[in-house]
C-alpha positions in Angstrom: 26.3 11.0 11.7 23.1 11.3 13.9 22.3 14.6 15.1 19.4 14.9 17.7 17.4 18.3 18.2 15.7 18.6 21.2 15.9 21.3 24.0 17.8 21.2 27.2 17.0 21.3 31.1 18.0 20.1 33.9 16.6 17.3 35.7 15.6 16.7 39.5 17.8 14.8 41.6 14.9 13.1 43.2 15.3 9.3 42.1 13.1 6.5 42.6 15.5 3.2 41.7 12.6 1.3 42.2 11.5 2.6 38.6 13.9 0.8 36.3 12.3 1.6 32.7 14.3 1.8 29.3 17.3 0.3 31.3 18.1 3.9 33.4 16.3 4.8 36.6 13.5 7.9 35.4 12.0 9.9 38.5 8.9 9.1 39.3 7.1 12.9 40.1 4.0 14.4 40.5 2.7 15.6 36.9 -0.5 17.9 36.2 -2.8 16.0 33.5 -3.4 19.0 30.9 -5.7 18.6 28.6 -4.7 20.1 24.6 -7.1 20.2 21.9 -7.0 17.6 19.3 -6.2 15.1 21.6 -8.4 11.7 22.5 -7.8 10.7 26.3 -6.7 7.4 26.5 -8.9 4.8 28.7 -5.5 3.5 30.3 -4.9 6.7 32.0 -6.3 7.9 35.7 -8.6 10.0 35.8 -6.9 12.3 38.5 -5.9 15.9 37.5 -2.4 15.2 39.1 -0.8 11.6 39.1 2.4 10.3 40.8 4.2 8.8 37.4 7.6 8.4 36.2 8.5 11.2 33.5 7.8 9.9 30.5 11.0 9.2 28.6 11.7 7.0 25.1 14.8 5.4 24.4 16.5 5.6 20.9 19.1 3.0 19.5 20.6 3.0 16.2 21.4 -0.3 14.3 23.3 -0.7 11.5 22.9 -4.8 9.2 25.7 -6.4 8.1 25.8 -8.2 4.8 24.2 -11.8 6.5 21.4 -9.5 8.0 22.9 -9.0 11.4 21.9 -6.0 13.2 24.3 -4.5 15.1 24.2 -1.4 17.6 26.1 1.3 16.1 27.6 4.6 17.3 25.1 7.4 16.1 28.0 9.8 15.6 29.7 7.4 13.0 29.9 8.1 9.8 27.6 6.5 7.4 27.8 6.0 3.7 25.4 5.6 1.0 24.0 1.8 0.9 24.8 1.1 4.6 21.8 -0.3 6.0 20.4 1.3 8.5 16.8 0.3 11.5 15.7 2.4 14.0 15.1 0.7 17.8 12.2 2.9 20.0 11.5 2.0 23.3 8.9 4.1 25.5 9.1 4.3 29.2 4.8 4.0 29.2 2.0 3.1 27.8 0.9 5.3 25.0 0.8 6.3 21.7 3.9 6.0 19.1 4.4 7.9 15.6 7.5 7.3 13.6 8.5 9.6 10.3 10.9 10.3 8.2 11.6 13.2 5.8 14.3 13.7 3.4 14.4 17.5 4.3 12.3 19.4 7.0 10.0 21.0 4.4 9.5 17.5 2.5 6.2 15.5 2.8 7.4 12.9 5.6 6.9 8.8 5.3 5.4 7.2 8.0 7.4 4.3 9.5 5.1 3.3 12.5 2.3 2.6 12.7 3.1 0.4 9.9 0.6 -3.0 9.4 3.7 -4.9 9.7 4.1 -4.2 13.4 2.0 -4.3 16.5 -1.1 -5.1 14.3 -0.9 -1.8 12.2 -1.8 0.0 15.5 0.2 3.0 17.4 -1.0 1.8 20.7 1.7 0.4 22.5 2.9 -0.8 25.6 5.7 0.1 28.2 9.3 -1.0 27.6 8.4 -3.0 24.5 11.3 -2.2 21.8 9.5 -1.6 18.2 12.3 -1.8 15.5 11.4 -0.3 12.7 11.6 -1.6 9.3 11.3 -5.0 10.9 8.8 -8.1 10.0 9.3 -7.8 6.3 7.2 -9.7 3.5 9.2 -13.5 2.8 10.6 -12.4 -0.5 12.5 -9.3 1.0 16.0 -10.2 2.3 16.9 -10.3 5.9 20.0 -7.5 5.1 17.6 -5.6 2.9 14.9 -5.4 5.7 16.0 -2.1 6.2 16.7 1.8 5.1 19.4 1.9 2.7 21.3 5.5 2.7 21.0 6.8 -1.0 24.2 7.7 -3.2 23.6 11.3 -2.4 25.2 13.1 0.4 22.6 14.2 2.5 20.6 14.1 5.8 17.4 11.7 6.3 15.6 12.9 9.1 13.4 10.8 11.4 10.9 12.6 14.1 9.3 10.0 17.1 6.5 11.4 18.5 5.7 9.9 21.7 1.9 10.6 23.5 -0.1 9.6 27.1 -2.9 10.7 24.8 -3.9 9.7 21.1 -2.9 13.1 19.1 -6.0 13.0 16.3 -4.2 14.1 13.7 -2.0 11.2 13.5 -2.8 7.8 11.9 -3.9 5.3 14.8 -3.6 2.5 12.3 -2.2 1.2 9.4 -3.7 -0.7 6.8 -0.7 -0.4 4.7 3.1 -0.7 5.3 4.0 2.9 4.1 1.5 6.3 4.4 2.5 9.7 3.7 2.2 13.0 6.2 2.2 16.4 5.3 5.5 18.5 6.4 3.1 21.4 8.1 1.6 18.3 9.8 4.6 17.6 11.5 5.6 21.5 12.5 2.3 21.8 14.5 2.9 19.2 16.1 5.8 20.2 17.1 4.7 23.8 17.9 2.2 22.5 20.3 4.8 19.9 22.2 6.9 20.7 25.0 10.0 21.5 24.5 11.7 21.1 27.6 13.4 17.5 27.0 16.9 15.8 28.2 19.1 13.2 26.8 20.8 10.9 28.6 22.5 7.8 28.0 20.6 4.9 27.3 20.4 1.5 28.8 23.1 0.0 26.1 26.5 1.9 25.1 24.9 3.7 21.9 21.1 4.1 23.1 20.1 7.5 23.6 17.5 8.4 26.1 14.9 11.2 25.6 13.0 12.5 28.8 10.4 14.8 29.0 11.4 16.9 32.4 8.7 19.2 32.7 5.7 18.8 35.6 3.8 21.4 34.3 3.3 19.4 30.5 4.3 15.9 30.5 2.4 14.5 27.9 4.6 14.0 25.3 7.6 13.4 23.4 8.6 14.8 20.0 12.0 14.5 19.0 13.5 15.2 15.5 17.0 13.8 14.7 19.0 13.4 11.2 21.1 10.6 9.7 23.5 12.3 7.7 25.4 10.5 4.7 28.9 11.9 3.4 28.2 9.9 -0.2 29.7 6.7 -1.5 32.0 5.0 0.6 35.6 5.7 -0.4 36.4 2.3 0.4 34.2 1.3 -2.7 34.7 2.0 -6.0 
């Protein structure tokens, strides 16, 4: 079972359909550029102190690999069992900068899945609407249905956090010269301190994708989401 943990608001009812990204229409609003310490402004961005943008939003879908190495969308609420293989699909509404981790409890040292030097050139950079799956690319000698997170035999939940950016958070790897890296657990909680916390989710552009807006004006500069894959043990179907 996937469980995401994010705040709630409510969004405007001011739609431009016009602005088709991730697959839903996002409101395009007037945001206020604010400026937070330990961040690098990226070039891309105007340089206007208020801009006329969509809200920036990320979509989420959950695949699950059969044994030929198929990836299939999957319901995030199912039930998952250890040695189902499991990738992550992330999808951002805007240009910007994307940080993928996964712990194997909230206090526990996290593993960073992107940037990874297997994807995007080992950079976090990335564009609008490009879909990053993530473990994807894998060396020759690695299997096509073991290009992937296998659950362990223990009951227990993984958790993944997607940080999404307009602007290059230092503190976070901008590249990757290896596949894996490590990040520090109190890394990762002030980050999440300093991020807004006024998010949405809303169905995604496929029947399982999950989309994540940021809906405040006042702060829209990023994203950070922190959801858990939750395994009830060996399948009882198995022996």
């Amino acid at each position: 079972m996937l469980a995401i943990i994010v705040g709630t608001t409510t969004l405007s009812n001011a739609q431009d359909n016009s602005s088709l990204f991730v697959g839903k229409p996002v409101p395009v609003v007037t945001v206020k550029r604010v400026a937070k310490k330990g961040r690098a402004t990226s070039k891309a961005r105007p340089r206007a102190k208020v801009a006329r943008v969509p809200l920036l939003a990320v979509q989420l879908r959950l695949l699950k690999l059969k044994e030929d190495g198929t990836a299939v969308e999957t319901n995030p609420m199912s039930q998952f069992h250890a040695n189902d293989r499991l990738r992550l699909s992330v999808k951002a509404n805007q240009d910007g900068y994307l940080t993928i981790v996964r712990q194997s409890s909230p206090d526990g040292d996290g593993q960073i899945l992107f940037p990874t030097s297997l994807l995007n050139d080992g950079a976090n950079y990335i564009t609008a609407n490009k879909e990053f799956v993530v473990p994807s690319n894998c060396p020759a000698n690695v299997r096509a249905a073991d290009c992937a997170y296998v659950i362990p035999e223990a009951a227990g939940t993984q958790i993944f956090t997607v940080i999404f950016s307009r602007d290059l958070i230092l503190d976070l790897p901008e590249n990757a010269k290896t596949a894996t890296g490590e990040i520090r657990a109190q890394l990762i909680k002030d980050i999440e301190s300093n991020s807004i916390k006024q998010l949405e989710i809303k169905p995604g552009a496929s029947p399982y994708a999950i989309l994540v807006l940021n809906t405040n004006r006042e702060d829209n500069e990023e994203i950070f989401t922190r959801f858990g894959v939750t395994s009830n043990g060996p399948s009882p179907l198995k022996k």
